[in-house]
C-alpha positions in Angstrom: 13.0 -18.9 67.8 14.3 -16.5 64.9 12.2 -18.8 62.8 9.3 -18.5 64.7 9.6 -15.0 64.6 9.5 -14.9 61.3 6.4 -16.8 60.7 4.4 -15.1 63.8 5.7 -11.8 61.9 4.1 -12.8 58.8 1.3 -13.5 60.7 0.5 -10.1 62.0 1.4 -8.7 58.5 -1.6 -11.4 56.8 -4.0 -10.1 59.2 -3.5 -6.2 58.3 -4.4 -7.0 55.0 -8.1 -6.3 55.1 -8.5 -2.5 54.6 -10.8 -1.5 51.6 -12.8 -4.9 52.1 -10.1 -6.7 50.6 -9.6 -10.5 51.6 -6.0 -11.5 51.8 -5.7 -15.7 50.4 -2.8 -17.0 50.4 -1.5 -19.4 47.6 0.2 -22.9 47.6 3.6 -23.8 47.2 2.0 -25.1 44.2 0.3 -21.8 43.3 -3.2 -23.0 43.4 -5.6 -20.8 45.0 -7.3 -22.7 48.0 -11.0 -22.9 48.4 -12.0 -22.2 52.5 -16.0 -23.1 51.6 -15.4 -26.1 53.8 -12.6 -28.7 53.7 -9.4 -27.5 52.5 -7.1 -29.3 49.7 -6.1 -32.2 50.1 -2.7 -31.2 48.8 -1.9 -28.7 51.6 -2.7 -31.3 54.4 0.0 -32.8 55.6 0.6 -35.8 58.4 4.2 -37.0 58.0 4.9 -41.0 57.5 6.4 -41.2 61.7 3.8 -39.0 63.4 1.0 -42.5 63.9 4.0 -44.9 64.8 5.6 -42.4 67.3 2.0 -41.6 68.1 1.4 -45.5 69.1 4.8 -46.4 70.4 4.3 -43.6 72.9 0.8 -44.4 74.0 2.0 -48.4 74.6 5.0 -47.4 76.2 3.1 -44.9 79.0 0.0 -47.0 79.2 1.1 -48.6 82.8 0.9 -44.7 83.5 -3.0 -43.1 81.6 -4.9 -46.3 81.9 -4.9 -46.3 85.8 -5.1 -42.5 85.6 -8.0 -42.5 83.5 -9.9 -45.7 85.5 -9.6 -43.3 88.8 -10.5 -40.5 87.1 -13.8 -42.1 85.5 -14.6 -42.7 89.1 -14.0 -39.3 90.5 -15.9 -37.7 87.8 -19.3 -40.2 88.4 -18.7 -39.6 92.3 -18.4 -36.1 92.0 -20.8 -34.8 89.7 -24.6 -37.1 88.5 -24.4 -37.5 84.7 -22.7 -38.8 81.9 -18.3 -38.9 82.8 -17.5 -38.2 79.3 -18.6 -35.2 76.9 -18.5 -35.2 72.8 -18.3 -32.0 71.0 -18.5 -32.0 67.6 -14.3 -30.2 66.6 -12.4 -29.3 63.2 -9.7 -31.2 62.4 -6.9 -32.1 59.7 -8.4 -30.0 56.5 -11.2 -29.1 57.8 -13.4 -32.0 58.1 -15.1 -32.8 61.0 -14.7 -35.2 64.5 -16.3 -35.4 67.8 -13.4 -35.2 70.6 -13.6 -37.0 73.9 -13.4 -35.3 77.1 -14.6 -35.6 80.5 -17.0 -33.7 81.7 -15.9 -30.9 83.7 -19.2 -28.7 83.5 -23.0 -29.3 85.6 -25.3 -30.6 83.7 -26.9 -27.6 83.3 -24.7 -25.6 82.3 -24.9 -23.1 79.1 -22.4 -22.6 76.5 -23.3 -19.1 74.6 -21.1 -17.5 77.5 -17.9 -19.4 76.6 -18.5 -18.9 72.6 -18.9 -15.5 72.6 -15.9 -15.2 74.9 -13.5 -16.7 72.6 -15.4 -14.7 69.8 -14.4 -11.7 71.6 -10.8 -13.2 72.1 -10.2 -13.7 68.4 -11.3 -10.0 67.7 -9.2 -8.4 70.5 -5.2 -8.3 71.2 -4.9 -9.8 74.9 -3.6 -12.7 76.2 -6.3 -15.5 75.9 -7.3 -16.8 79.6 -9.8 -19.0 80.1 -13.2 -18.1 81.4 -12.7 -20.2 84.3 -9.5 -18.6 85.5 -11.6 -16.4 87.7 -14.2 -18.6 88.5 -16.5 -20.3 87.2 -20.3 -21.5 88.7 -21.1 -23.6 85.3 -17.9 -25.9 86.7 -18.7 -29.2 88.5 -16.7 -30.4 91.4 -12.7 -31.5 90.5 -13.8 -29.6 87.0 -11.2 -26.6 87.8 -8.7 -28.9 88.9 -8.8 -31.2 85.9 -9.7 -28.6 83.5 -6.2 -26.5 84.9 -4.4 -29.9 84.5 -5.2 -30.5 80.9 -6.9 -33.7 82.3 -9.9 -33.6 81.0 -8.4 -34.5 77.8 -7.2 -37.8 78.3 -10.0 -39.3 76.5 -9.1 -38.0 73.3 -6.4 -41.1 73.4 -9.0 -42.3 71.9 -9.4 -40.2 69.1 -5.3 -40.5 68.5 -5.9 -44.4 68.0 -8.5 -43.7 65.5 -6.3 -41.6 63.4 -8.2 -38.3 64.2 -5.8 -36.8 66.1 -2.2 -36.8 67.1 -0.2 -36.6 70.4 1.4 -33.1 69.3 -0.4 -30.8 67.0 -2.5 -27.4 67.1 -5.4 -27.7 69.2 -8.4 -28.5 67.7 -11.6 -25.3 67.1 -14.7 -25.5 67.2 -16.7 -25.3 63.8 -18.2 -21.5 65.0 -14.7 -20.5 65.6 -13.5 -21.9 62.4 -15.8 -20.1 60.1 -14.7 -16.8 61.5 -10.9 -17.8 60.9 -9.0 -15.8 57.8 -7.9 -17.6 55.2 -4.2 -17.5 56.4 -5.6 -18.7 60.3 -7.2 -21.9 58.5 -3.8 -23.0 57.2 -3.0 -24.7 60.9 -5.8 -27.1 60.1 -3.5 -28.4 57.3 -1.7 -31.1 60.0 -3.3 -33.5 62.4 -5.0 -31.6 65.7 -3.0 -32.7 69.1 -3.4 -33.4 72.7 -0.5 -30.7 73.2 1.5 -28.7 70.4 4.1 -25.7 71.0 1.1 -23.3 71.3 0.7 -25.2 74.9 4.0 -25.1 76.2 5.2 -22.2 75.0 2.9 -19.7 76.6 -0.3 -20.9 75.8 -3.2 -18.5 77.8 -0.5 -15.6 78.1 -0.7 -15.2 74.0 -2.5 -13.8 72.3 -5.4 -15.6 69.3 -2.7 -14.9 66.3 0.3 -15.4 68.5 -1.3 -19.1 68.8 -2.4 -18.9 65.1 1.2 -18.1 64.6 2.8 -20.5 66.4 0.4 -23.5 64.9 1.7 -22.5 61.7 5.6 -22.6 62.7 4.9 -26.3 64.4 3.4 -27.1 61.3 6.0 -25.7 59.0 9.4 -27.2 61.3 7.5 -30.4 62.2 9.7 -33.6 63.1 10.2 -36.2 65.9 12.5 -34.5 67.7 10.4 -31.4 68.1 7.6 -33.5 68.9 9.7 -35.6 72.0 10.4 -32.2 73.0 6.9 -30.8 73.4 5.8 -34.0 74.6 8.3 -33.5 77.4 8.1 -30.2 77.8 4.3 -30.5 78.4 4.6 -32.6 82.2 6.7 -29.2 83.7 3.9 -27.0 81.8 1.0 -29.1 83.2 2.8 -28.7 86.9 3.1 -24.9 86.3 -0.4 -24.6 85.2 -1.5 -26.7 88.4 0.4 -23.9 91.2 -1.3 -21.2 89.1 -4.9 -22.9 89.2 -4.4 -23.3 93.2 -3.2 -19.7 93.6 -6.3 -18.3 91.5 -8.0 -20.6 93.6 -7.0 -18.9 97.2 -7.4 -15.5 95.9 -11.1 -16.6 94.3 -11.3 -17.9 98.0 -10.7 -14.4 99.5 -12.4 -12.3 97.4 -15.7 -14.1 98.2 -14.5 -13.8 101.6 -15.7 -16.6 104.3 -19.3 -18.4 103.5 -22.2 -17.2 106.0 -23.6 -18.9 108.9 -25.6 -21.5 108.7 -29.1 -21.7 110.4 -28.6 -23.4 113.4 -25.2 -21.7 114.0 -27.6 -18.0 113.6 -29.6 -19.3 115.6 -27.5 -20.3 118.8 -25.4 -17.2 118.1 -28.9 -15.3 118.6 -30.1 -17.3 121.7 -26.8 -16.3 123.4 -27.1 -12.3 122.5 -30.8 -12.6 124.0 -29.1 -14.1 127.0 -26.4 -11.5 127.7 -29.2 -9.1 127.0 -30.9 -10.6 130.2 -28.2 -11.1 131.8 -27.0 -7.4 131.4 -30.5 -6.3 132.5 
């Protein structure tokens, strides 16, 4: 943690440096000056030799576990909600380049996205903790979408895009390409290793940080990275996954109450009517 402390402390000090319109960049170890205009170098990026065969041997040895997980939850998803089960959004991911990420759908069809964007927009400017817009309620979400949304479920899928080399089991999330280009220089530096399903960011106090607090931590994964840190967060990630799913109920019941009990239905206003008109009569 004291090295962590270190880097999230450099962190903060990086993103100070923009008084009198100057743009802090930070340099290579090889002194080269990075270019952000769209992919970054090559040299920067790196994706150790172990991470794809601990990547594979883990995904073989728990597929007894996702496959039938995955199968159900297909099922679920098509029952619960009409339209596609999966959804593809276009993400940034090792030096910048682009990938679309599997997920399954947790939204209604017709549901909008400028009121999540400008959400984390407003995230990335301010200094609080960064809870999700659905952590007190959301209408936009389809049925089971809370639930596998709180669970980190809805990102099985991107198994997928492990396999294919575009991601990795353990690594910083991966942004979206609006939230990229309004990243500093020094923020765009945790795009230098593969994106991940989970990464330290998650179980290490993921929506209670704040945007450079995750920024900061990305950038300490990426700088102490190595299989045993990587068994650990992978680990670490099934208690953080449980926690997440007691908090999602509890926000739940007090969503529940603060809406308060749903009204009376028709017939039930109308038979609760009939008998007031007969205790008026009867009272007469």
């Amino acid at each position: 943690m004291q090295k962590f402390n270190q880097i999230k402390a450099g962190g903060h000090a990086a993103a100070q440096l923009h008084d009198q319109g100057r743009q802090l960049v930070l340099l290579s170890s090889s002194g080269t000056m990075p270019s952000f205009s769209g992919e970054l170098p090559a040299a920067e990026c790196r994706v150790p030799g172990w991470k794809s065969s601990l990547d594979l041997v883990w995904i073989l040895l728990s597929l007894p576990i996702w496959l039938p997980l995955m199968l159900l939850l297909m099922l679920l998803t098509r029952i619960a909600s009409p339209g596609p089960i999966f959804y593809r959004q276009k993400r940034v991911g090792l030096g910048g380049r682009h990938f679309l990420i599997w997920k399954f759908r947790t939204m209604k069809l017709s549901a909008e996205t400028q009121t999540h964007e400008r959400y984390f927009e407003e995230l990335m400017r301010s200094d609080c903790p960064m809870t999700k817009l659905d952590a007190h309620g959301d209408p936009r979400l389809a049925p089971f979408g809370r639930i596998l949304r709180a669970s980190g479920l809805d990102e099985l899928p991107q198994l997928l895009n492990v396999l294919c080399g575009e991601m990795s089991l353990v690594g910083p999330r991966p942004c979206l390409p609006n939230e990229f280009a309004g990243y500093e220089p020094w923020q765009r530096q945790r795009m230098n290793g593969l994106p991940g399903l989970t990464g330290y960011w998650q179980v290490n106090g993921k929506n209670k940080t704040t945007f450079n607090e995750m920024i900061a931590m990305d950038l300490f994964y990426l700088k102490n990275m190595s299989i045993f840190l990587d068994l650990k967060i992978m680990f670490k990630t099934f208690a953080v996954i449980t926690e997440q799913l007691f908090e999602s109920r509890r926000v739940g019941q007090l969503n529940s109450q603060k809406l308060g009990p749903p009204p009376p239905k028709a017939s039930e206003r109308q038979r609760q009517g009939g008998r007031s008109r007969g205790a008026q009569v009867l009272h007469a």
